[in-house]
C-alpha positions in Angstrom: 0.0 0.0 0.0 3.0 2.7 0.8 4.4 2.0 -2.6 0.7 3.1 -4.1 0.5 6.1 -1.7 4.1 7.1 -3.1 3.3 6.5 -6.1 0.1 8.7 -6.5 1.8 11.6 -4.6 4.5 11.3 -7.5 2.0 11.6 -9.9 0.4 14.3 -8.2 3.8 16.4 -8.0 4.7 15.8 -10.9 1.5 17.1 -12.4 1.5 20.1 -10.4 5.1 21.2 -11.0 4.0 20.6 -15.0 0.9 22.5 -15.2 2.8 25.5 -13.0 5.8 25.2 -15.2 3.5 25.2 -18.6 0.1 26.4 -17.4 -2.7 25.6 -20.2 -4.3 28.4 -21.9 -2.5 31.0 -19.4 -3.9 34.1 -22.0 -6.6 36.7 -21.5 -9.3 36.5 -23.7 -10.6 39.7 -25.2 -14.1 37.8 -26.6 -15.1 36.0 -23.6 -18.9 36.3 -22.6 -18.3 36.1 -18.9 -15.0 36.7 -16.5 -14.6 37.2 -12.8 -11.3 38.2 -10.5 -10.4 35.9 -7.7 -7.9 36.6 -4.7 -6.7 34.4 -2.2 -5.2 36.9 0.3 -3.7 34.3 2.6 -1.1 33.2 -0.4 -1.4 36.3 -2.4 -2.8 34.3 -5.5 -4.5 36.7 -8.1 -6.3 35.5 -10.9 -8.8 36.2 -13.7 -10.9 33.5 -15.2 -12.7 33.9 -18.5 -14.7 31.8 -20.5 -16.8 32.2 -23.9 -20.0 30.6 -23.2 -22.7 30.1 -26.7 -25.8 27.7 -26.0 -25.1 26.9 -22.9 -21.6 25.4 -23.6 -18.2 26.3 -22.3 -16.4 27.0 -25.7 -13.3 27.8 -24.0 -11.6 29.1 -21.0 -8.6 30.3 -19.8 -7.0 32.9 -17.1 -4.3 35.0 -16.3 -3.0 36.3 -12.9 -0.2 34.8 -10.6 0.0 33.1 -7.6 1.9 30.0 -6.1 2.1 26.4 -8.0 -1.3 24.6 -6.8 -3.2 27.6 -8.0 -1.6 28.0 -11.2 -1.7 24.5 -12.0 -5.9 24.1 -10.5 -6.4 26.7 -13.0 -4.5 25.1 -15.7 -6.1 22.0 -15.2 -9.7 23.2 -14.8 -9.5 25.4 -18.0 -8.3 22.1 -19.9 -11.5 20.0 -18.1 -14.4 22.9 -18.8 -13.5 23.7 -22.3 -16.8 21.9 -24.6 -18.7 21.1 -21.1 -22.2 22.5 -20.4 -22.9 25.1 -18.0 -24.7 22.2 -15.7 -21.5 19.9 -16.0 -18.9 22.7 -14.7 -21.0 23.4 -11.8 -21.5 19.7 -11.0 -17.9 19.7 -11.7 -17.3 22.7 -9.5 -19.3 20.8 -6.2 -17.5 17.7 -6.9 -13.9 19.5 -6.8 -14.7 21.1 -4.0 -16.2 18.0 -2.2 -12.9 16.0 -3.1 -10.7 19.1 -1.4 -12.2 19.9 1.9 -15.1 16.8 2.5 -14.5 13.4 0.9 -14.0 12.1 -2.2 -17.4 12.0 -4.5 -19.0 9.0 -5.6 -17.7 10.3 -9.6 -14.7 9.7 -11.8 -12.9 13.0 -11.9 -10.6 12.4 -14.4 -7.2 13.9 -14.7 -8.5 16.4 -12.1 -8.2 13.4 -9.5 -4.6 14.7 -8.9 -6.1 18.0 -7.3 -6.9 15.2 -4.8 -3.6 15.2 -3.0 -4.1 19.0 -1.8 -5.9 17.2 0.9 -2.9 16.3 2.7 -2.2 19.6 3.4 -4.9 21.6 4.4 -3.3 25.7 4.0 -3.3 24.8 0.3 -6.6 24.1 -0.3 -7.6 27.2 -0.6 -5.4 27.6 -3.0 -6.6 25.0 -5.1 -10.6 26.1 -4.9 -9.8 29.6 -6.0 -10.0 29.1 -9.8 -12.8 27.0 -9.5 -14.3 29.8 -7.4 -13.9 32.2 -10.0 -15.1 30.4 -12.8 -18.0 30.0 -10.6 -18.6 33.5 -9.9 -17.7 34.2 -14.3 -20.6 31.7 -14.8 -22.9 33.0 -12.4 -21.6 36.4 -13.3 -21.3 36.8 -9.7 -19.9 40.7 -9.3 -17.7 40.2 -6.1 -14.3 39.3 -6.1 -14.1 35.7 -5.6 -12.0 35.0 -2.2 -11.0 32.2 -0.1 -11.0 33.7 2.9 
């Protein structure tokens, strides 16, 4: 079993460290239908989510901002998993992320976002993980605050 558990936290670091190094469509986008800011002021993290949204459908996402590697890489990974997904998907996607991060795992298969599930083991990060998923929330919605993890 300690060879699996070292195993998966590989995996999760070395996703991380990738989608930090080379975060996926890291780019503002000047057409997008609906944006929102996000600021974790514990870490500093700053981000802007957008996403073009026709018929109900994420067409794409992406964001810009800066903050430390597990946000980066949450919000590389989540624009990758929203991009073609319906509105209802993302936010059952959205509740299941946030399920897996500070509650138990849910009763779905996540995907490639199943790495996000090592964030777990350390508990000041998880905010850092939510807060892209709480601003795409809040661009969907089109929420006007400032989407914090405080």
């Amino acid at each position: 079993m300690r060879d699996t558990d070292d195993g998966l936290r590989d995996l999760y670091q070395e996703v991380i460290f990738d989608h930090n190094r080379n975060p996926r469509n890291f780019h503002a986008m000047p057409d997008a239908s609906h944006q929102a800011d996000g600021h974790n002021p514990l870490c500093g993290d700053q981000l802007t989510v957008y996403a073009r949204v026709a018929d109900g459908i994420v067409q794409e996402a992406s964001f810009v901002g800066h903050g430390c590697a597990i946000s980066t890489a949450s919000a590389s990974l989540m624009t990758e998993a929203v991009r073609g997904q319906p509105i209802e998907e993302v936010e059952r996607l959205f509740r299941n992320i946030h399920q897996m991060l500070t509650e138990a795992h849910p009763d779905c298969d996540l995907g490639k976002l199943e790495v996000l599930s090592g964030v777990r083991e350390f508990p000041a990060r998880v905010k850092c993980a939510t807060l892209a998923w709480h601003t795409l929330h809040n661009a969907i919605t089109q929420a006007r605050d400032v989407a914090v993890t405080e």
